[in-house]
N, CA, C and O atoms as a CHARMM CRD file, in Angstrom:
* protein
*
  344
    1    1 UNK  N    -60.50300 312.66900  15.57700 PROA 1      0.00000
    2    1 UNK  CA   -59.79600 311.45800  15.89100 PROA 1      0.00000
    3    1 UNK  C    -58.59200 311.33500  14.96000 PROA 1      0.00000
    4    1 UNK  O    -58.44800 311.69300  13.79100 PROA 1      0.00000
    5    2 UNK  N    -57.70300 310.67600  15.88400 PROA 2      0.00000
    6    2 UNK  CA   -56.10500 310.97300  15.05900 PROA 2      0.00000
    7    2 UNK  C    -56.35300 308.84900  14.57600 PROA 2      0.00000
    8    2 UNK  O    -56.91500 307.83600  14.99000 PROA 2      0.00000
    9    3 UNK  N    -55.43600 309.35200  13.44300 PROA 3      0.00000
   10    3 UNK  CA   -55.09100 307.56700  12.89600 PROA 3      0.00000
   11    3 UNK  C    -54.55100 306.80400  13.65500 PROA 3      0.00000
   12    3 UNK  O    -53.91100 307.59300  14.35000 PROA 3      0.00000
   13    4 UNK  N    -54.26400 305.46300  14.17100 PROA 4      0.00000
   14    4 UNK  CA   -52.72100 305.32400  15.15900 PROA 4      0.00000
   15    4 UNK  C    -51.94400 305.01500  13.84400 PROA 4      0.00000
   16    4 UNK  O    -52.17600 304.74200  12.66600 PROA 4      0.00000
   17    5 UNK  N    -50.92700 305.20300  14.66200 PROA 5      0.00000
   18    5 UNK  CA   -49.21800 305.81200  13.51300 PROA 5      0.00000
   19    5 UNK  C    -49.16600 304.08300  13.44400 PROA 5      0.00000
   20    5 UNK  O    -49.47300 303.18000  14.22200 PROA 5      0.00000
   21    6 UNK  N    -48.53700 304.17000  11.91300 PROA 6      0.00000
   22    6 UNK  CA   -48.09800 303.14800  11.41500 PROA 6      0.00000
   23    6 UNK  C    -46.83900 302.97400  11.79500 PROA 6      0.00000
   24    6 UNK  O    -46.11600 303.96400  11.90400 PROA 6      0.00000
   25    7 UNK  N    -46.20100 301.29400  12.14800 PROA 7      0.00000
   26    7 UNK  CA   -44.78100 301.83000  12.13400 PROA 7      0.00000
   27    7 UNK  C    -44.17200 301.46800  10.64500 PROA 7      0.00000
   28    7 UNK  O    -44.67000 300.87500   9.68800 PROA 7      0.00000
   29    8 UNK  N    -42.65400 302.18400  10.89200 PROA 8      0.00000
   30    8 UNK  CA   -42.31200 302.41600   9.71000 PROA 8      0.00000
   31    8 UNK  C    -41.25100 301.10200   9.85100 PROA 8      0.00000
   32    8 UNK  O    -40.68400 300.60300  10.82300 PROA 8      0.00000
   33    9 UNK  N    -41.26300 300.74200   8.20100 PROA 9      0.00000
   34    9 UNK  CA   -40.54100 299.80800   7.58600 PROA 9      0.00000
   35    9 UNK  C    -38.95200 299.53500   8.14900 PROA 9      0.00000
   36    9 UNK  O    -38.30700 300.53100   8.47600 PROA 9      0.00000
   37   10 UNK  N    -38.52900 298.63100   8.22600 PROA 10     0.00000
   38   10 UNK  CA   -37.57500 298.42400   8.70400 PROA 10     0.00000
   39   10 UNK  C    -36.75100 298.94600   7.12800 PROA 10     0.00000
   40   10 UNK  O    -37.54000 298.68800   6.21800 PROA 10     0.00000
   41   11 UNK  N    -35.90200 299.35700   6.76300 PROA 11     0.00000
   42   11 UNK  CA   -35.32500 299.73400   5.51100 PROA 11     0.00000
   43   11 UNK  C    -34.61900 298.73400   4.93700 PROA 11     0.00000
   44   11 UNK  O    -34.63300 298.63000   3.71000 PROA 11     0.00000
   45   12 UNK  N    -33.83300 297.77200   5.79500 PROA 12     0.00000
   46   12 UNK  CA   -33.27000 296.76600   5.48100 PROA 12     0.00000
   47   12 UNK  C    -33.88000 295.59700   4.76900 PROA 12     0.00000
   48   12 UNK  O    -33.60000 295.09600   3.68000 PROA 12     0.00000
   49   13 UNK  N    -34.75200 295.30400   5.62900 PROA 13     0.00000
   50   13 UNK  CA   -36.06700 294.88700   5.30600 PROA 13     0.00000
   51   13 UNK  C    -36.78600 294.83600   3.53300 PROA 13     0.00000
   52   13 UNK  O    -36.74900 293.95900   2.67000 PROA 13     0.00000
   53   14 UNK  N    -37.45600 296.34200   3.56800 PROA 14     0.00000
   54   14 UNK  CA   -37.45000 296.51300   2.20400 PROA 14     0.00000
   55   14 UNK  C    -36.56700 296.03500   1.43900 PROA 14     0.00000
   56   14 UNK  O    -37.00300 295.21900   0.62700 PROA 14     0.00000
   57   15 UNK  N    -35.71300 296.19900   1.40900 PROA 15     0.00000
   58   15 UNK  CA   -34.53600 296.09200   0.47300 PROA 15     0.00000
   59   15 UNK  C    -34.50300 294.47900   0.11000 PROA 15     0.00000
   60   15 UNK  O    -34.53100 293.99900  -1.02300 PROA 15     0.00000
   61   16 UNK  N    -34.45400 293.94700   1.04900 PROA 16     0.00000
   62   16 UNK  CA   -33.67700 292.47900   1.12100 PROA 16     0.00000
   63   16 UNK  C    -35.13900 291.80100   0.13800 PROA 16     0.00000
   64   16 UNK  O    -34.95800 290.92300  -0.70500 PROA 16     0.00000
   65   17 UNK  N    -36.56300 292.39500   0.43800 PROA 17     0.00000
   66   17 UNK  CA   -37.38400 291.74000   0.00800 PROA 17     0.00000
   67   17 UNK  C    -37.91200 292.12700  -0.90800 PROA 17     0.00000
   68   17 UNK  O    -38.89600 291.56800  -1.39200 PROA 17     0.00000
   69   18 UNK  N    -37.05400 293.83700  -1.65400 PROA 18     0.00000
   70   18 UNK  CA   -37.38200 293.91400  -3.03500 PROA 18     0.00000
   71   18 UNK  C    -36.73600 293.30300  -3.96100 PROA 18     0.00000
   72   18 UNK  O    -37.27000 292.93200  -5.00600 PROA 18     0.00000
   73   19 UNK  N    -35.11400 293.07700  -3.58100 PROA 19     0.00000
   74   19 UNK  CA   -34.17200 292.17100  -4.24200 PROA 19     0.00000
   75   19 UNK  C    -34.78100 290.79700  -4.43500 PROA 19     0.00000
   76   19 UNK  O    -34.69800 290.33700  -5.57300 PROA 19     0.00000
   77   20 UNK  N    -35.28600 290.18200  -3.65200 PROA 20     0.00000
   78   20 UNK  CA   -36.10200 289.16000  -3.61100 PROA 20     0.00000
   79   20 UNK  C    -37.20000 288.75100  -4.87800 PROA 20     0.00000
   80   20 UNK  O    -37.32200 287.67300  -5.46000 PROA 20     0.00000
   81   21 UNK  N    -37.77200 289.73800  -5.02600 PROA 21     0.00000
   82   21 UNK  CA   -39.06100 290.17300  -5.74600 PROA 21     0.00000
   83   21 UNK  C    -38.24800 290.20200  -7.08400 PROA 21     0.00000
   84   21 UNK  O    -38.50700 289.37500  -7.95800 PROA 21     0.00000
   85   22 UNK  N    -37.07600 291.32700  -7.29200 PROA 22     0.00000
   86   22 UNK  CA   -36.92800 291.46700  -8.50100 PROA 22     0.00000
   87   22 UNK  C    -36.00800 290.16900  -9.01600 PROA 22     0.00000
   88   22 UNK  O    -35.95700 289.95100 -10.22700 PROA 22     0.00000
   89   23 UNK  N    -35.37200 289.41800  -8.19800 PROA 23     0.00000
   90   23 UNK  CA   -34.44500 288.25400  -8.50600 PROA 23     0.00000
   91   23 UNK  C    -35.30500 286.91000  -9.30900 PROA 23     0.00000
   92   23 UNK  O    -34.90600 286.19500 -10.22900 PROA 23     0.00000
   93   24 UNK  N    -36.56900 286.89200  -8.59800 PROA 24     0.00000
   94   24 UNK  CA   -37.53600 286.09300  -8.83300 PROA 24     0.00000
   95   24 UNK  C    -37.94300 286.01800 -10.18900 PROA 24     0.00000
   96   24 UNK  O    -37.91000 285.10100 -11.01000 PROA 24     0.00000
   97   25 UNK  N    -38.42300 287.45500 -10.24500 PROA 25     0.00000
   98   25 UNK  CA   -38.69700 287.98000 -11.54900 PROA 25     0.00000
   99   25 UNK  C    -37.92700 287.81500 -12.94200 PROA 25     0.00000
  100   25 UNK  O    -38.48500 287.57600 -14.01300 PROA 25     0.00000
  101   26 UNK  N    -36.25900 288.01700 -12.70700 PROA 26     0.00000
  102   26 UNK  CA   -35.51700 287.71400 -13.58400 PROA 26     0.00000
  103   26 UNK  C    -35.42500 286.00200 -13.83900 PROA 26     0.00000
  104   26 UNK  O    -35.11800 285.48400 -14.91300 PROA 26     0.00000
  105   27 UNK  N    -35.71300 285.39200 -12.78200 PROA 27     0.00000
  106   27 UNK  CA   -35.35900 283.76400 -12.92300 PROA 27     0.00000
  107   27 UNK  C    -36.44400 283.29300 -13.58800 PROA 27     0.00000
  108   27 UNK  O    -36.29200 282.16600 -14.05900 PROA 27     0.00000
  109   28 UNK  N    -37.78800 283.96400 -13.82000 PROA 28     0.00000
  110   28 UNK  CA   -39.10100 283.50600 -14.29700 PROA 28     0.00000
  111   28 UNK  C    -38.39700 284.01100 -15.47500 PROA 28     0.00000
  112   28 UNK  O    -37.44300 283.34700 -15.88100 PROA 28     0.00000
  113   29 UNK  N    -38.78900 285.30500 -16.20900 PROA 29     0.00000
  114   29 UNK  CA   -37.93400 285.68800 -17.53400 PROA 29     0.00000
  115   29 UNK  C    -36.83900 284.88300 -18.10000 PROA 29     0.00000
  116   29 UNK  O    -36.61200 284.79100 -19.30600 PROA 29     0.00000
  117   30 UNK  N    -36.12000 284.26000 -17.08400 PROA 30     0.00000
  118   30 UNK  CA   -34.69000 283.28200 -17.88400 PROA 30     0.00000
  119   30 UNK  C    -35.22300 282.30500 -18.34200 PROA 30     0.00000
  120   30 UNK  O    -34.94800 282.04400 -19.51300 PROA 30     0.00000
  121   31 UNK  N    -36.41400 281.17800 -17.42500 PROA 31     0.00000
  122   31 UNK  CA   -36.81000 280.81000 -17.73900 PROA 31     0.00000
  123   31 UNK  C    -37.43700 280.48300 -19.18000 PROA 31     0.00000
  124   31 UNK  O    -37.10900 279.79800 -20.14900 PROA 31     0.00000
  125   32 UNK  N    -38.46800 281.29100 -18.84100 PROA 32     0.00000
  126   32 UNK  CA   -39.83700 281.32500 -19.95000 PROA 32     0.00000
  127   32 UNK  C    -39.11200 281.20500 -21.31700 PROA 32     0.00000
  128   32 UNK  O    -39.33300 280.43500 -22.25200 PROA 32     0.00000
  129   33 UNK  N    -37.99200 282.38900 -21.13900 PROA 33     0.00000
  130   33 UNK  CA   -37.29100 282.94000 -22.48100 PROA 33     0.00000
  131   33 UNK  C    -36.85700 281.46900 -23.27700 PROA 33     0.00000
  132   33 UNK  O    -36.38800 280.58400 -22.56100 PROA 33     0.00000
  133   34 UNK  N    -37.03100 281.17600 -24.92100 PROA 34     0.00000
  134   34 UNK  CA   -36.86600 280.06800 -25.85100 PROA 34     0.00000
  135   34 UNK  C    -35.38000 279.96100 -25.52000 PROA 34     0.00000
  136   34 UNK  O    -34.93100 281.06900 -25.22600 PROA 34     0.00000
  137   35 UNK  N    -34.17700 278.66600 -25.45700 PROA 35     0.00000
  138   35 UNK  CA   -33.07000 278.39900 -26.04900 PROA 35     0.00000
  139   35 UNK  C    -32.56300 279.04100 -27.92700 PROA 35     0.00000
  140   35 UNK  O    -33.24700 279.29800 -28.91800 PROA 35     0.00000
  141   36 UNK  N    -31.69800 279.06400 -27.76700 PROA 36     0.00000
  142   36 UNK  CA   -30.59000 279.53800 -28.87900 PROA 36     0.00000
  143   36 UNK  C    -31.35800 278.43800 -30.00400 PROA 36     0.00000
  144   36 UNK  O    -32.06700 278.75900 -30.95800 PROA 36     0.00000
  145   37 UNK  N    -31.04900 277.32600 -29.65300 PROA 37     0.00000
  146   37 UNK  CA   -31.61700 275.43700 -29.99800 PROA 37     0.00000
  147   37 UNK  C    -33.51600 276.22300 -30.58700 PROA 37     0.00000
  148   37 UNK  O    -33.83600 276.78700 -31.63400 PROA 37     0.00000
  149   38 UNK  N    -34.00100 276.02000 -29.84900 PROA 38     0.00000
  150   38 UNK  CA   -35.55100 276.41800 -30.10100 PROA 38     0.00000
  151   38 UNK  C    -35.68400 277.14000 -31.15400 PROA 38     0.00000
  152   38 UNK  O    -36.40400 276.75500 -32.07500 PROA 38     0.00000
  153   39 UNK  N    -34.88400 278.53900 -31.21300 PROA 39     0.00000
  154   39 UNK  CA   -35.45100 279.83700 -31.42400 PROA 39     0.00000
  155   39 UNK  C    -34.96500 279.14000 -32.86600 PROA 39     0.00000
  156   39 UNK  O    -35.92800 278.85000 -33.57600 PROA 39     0.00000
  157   40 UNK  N    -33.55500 278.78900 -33.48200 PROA 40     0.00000
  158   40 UNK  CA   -33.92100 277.75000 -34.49600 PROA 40     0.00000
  159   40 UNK  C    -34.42400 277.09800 -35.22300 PROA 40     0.00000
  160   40 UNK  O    -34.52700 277.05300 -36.44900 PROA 40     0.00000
  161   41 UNK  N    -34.80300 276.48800 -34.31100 PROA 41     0.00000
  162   41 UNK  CA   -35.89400 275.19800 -34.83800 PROA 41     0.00000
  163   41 UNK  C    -36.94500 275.66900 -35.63300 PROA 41     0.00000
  164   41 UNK  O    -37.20800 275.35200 -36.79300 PROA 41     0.00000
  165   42 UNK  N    -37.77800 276.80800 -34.56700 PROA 42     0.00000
  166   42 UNK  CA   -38.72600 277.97800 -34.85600 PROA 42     0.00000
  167   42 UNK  C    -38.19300 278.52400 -36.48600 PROA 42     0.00000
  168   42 UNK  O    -39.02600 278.56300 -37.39200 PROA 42     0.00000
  169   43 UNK  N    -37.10200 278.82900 -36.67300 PROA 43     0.00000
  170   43 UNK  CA   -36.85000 279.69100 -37.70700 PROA 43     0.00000
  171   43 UNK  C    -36.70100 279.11100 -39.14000 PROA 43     0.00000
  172   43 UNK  O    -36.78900 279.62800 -40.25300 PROA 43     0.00000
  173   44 UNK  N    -36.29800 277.13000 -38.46600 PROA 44     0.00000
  174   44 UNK  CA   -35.97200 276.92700 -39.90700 PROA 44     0.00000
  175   44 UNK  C    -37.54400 276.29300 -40.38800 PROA 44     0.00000
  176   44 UNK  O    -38.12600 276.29500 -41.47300 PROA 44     0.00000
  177   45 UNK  N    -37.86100 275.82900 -39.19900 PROA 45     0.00000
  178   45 UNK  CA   -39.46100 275.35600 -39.78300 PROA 45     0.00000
  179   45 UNK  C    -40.38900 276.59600 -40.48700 PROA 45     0.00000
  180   45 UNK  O    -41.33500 276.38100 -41.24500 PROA 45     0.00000
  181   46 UNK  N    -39.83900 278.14200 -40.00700 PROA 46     0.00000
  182   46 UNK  CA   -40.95900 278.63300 -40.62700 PROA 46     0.00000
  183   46 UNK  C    -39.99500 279.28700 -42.17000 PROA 46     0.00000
  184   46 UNK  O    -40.49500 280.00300 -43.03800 PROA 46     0.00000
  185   47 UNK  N    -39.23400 279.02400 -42.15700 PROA 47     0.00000
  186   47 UNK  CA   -38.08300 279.23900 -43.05900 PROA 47     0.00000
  187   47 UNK  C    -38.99200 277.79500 -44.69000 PROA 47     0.00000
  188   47 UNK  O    -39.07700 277.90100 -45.91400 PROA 47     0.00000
  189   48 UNK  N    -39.32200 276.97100 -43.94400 PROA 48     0.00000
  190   48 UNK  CA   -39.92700 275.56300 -44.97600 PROA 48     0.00000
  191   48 UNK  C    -41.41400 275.81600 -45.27600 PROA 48     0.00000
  192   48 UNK  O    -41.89400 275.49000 -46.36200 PROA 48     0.00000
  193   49 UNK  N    -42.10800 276.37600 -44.34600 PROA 49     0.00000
  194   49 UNK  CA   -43.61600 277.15900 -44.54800 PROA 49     0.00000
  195   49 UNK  C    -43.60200 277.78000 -45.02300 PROA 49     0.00000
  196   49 UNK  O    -44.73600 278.05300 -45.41400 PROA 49     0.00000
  197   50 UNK  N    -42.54300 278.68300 -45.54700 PROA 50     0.00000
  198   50 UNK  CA   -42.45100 280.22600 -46.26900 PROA 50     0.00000
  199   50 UNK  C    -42.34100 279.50700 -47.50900 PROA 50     0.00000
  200   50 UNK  O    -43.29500 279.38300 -48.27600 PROA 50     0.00000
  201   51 UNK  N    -41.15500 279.01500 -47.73100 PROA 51     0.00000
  202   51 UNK  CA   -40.54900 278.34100 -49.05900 PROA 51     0.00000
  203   51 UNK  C    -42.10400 277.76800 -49.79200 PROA 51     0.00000
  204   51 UNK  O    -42.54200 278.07000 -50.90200 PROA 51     0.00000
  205   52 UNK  N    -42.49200 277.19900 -49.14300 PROA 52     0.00000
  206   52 UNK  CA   -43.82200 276.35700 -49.94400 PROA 52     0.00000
  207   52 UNK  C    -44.94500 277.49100 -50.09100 PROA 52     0.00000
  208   52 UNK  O    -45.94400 277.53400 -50.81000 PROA 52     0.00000
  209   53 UNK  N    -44.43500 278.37900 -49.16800 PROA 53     0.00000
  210   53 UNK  CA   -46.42500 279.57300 -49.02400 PROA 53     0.00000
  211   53 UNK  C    -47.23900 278.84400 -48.90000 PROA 53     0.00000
  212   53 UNK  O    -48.21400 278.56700 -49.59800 PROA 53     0.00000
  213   54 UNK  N    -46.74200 278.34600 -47.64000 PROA 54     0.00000
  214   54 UNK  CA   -48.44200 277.69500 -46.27600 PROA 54     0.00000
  215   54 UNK  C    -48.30400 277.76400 -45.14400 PROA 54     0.00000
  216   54 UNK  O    -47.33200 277.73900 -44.39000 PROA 54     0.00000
  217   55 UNK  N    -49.41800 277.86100 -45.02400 PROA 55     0.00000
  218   55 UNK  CA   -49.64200 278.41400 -43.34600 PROA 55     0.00000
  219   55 UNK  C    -49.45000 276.98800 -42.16700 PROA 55     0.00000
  220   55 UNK  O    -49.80300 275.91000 -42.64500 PROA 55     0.00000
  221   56 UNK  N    -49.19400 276.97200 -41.45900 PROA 56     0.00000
  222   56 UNK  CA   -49.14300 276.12000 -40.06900 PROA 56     0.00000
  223   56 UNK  C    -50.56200 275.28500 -40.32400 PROA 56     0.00000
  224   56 UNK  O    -50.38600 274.13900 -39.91200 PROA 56     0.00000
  225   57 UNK  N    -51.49600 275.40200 -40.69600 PROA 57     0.00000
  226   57 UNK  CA   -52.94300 274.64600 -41.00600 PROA 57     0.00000
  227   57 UNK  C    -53.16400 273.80500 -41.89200 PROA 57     0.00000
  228   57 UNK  O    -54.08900 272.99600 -41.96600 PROA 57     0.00000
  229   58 UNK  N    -51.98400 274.05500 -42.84800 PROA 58     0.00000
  230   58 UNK  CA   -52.25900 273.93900 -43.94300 PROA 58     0.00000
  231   58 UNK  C    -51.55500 272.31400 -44.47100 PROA 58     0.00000
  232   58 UNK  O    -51.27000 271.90700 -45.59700 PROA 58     0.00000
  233   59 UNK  N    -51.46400 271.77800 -43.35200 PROA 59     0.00000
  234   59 UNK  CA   -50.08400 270.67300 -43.44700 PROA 59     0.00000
  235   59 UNK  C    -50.32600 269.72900 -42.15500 PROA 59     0.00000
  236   59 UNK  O    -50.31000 269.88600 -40.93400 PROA 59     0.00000
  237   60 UNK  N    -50.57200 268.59800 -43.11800 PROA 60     0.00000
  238   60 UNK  CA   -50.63500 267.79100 -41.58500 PROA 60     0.00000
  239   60 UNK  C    -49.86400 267.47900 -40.62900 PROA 60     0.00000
  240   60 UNK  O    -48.80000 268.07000 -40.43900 PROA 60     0.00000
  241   61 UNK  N    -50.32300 266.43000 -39.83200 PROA 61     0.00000
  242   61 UNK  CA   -49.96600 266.64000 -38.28000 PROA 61     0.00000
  243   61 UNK  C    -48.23000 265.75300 -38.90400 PROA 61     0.00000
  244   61 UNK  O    -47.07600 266.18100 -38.85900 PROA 61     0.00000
  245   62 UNK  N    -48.58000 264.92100 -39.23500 PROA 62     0.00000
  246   62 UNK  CA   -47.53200 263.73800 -40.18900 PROA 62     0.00000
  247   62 UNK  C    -46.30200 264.71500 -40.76300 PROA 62     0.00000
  248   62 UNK  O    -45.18900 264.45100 -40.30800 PROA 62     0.00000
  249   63 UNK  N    -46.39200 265.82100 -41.72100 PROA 63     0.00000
  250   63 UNK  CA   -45.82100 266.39300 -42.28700 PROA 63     0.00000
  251   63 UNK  C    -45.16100 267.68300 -41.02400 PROA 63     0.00000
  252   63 UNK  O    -44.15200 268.37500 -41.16200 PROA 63     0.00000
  253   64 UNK  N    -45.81000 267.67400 -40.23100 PROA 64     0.00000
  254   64 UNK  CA   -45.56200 269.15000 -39.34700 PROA 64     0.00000
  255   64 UNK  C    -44.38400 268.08200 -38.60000 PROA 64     0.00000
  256   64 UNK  O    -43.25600 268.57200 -38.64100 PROA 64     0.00000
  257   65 UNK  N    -44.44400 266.92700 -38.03400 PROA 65     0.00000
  258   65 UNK  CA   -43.83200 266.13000 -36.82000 PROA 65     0.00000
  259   65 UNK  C    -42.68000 265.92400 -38.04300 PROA 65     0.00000
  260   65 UNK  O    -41.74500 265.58000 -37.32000 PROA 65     0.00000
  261   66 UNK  N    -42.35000 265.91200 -38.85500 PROA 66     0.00000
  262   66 UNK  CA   -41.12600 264.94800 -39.75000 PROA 66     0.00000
  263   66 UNK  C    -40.79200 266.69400 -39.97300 PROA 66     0.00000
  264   66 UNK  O    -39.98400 267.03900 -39.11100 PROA 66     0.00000
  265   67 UNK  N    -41.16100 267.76600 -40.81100 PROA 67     0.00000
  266   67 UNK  CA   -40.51100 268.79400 -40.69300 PROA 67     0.00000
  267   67 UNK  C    -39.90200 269.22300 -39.29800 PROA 67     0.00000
  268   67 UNK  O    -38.71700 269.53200 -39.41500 PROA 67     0.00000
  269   68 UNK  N    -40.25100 269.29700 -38.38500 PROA 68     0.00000
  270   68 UNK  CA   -39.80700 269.75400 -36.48500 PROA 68     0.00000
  271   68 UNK  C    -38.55900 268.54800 -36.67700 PROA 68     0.00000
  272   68 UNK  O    -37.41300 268.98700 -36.58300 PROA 68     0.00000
  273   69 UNK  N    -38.71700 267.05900 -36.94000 PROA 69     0.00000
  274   69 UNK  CA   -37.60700 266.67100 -36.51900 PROA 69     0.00000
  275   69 UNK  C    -36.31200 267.03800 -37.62100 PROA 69     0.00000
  276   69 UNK  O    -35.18200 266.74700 -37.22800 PROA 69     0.00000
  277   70 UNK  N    -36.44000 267.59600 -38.82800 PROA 70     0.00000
  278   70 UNK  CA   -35.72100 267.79300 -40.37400 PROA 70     0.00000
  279   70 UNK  C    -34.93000 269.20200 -39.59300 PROA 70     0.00000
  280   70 UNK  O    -33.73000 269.44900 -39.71300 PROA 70     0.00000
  281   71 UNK  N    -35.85700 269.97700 -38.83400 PROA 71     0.00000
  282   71 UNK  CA   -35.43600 271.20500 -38.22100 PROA 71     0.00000
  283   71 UNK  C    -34.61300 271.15300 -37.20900 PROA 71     0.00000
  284   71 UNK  O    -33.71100 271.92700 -36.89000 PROA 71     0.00000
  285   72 UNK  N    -35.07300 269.95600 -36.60900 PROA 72     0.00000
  286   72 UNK  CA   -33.96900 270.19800 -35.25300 PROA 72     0.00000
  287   72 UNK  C    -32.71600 269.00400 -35.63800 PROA 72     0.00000
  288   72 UNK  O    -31.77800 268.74200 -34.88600 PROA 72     0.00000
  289   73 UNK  N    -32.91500 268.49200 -36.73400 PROA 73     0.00000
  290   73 UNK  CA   -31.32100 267.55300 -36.84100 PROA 73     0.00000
  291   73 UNK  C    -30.31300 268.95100 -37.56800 PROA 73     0.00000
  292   73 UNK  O    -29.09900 268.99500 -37.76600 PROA 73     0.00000
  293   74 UNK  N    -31.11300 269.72500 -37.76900 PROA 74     0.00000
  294   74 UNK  CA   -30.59000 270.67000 -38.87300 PROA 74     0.00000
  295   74 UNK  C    -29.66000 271.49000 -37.99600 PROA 74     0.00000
  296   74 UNK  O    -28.49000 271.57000 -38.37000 PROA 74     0.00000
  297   75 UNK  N    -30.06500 272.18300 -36.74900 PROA 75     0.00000
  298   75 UNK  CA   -29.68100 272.98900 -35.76200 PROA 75     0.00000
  299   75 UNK  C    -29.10400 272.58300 -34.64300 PROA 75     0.00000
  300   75 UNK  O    -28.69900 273.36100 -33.78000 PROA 75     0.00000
  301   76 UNK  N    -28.99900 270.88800 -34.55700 PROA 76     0.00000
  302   76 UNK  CA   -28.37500 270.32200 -33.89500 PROA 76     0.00000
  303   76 UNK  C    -26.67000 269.96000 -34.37100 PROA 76     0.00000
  304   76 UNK  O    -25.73000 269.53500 -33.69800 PROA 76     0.00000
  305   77 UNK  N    -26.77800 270.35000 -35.86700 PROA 77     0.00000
  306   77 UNK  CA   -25.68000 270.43100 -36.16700 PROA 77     0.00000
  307   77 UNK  C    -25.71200 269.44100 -37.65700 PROA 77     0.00000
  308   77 UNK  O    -24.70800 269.45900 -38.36900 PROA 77     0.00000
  309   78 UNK  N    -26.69400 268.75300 -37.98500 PROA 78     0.00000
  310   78 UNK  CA   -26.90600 267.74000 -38.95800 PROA 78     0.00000
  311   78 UNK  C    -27.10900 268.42100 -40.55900 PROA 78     0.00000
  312   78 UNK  O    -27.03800 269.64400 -40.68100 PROA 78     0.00000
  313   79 UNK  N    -27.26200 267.89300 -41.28000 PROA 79     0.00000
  314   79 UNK  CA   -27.68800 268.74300 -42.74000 PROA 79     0.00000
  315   79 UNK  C    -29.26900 269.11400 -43.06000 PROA 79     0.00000
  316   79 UNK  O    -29.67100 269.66000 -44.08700 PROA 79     0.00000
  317   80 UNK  N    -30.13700 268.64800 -41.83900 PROA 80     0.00000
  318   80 UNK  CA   -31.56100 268.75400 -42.27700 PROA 80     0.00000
  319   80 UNK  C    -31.98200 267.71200 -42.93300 PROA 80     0.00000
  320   80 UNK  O    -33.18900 267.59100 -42.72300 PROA 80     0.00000
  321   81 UNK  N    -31.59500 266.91800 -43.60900 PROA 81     0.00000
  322   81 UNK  CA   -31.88600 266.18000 -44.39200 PROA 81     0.00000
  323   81 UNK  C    -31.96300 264.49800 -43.35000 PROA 81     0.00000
  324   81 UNK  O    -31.16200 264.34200 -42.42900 PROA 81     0.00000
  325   82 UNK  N    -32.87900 263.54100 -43.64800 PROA 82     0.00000
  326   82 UNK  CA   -33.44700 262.49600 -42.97800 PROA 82     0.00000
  327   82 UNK  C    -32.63300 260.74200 -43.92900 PROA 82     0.00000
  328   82 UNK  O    -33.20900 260.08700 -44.79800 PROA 82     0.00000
  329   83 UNK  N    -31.65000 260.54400 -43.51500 PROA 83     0.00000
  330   83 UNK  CA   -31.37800 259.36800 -44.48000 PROA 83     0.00000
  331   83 UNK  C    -31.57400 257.84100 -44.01200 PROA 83     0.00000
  332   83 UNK  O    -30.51700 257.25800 -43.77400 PROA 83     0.00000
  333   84 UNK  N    -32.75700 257.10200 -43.84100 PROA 84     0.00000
  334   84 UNK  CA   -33.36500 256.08800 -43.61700 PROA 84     0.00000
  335   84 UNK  C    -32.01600 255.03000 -44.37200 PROA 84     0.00000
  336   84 UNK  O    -31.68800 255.03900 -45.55800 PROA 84     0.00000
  337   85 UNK  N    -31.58600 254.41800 -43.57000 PROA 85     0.00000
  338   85 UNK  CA   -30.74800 253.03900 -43.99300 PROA 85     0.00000
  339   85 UNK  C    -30.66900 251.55900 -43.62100 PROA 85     0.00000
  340   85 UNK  O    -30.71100 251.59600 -42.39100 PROA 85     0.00000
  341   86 UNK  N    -30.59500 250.52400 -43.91400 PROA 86     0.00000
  342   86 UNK  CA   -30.69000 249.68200 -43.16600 PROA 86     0.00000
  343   86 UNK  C    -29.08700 249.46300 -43.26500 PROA 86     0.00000
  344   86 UNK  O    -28.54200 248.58300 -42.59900 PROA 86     0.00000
């Protein structure tokens, strides 16, 4: 007994719906991928964990939320520094 014949792919076809596939793919990757801003933030906070030699655990929730915002006034263009005034 013979197989019945498959038909074959339209070629155009393929194409249009691998472009598809791989376009997708790149827009998920653009996505996911951190901002310029983030990757920052990331660097100066662990840039302040280093300075002290402590780990992410090691520091409360209080101290972690006021460093993240010290980090991002910093990279937003500010001096890092927090000046409370009335």
């Amino acid at each position: 007994m013979s197989r019945p014949a498959r038909p074959v792919p339209d070629l155009a076809q393929w194409l249009y719906r691998g472009t598809v596939v791989v376009l997708l793919g790149l827009i998920a990757h653009a996505i996911a991928k951190p901002t310029a801003v983030e990757r920052c933030i990331d660097r100066r906070y662990q840039q302040v964990l280093d300075s002290h030699q402590l780990k992410e655990g090691q520091i409360t929730e209080a101290i972690r939320i006021s460093e993240r915002n010290k980090a991002t006034n910093f990279c937003h263009g500010g001096s890092g520094r927090q000046n409370w005034s009335r």
